[in-house]
C-alpha positions, 0 to 999 in steps of 0.5 A: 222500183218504177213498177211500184211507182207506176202502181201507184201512180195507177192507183192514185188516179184510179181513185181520184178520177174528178181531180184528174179530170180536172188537172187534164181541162186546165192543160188543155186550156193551155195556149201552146196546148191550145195552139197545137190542138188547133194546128193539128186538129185532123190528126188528133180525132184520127188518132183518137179514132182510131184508138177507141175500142169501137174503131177501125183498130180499136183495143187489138190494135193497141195491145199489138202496138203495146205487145211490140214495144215491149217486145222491142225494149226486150230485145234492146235489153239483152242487145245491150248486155250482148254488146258490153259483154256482161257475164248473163250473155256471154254463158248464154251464147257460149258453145257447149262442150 
C-alpha cells in the first residue's frame, strides 16, 4: 500500500512540476524556515554540494547512502521477526537433521 502511494505521489508531482515549485517558495519564505536557513546557511549549500551529481560525491554517493539505509532497514526487519520469534525466523535458523 505505501508502495502504491509513494507511486503516486511520484507521479502527481512528475506531472505537475510548476505547482510544486510553487508550494516549495511559499515554504521557503516561512519565518521559522527562514530563520533556520539563515542560521544554518553554510551547511545547507555544503549539503547541497555535496549532493549535486557534479560534486565532491555526487549520484554515487547518494545511491550508497540510499543503498545502506535500505540495507539497514532489512537487516531491522528480519532482527525483529528473530527477537519476537515469529514462525519465518525460527525455520530459517533451525538446525537441519
Amino acid at each position: 500500500m505505501l508502495l502504491v502511494a509513494t507511486g503516486a505521489a511520484v507521479a502527481w508531482v512528475a506531472a505537475h512540476p510548476d505547482g510544486v515549485r510553487r508550494v516549495v517558495h511559499r515554504l521557503g519564505e516561512w519565518p521559522p524556515l527562514l530563520r533556520l536557513r539563515s542560521r544554518y546557511h553554510r551547511w545547507i549549500v555544503f549539503l547541497v554540494r555535496r549532493f549535486q551529481p557534479g560534486g565532491a560525491y555526487g549520484l554515487s554517493f547518494t545511491i550508497g547512502l540510499a543503498v545502506l539505509a535500505l540495507s539497514t532497514r532489512a537487516f531491522g526487519g528480519v532482527l525483529e521477526d528473530v527477537l519476537v520469534r515469529e514462525e519465518i525466523a525460527l525455520f530459517a535458523i533451525a538446525p537441519v537433521g
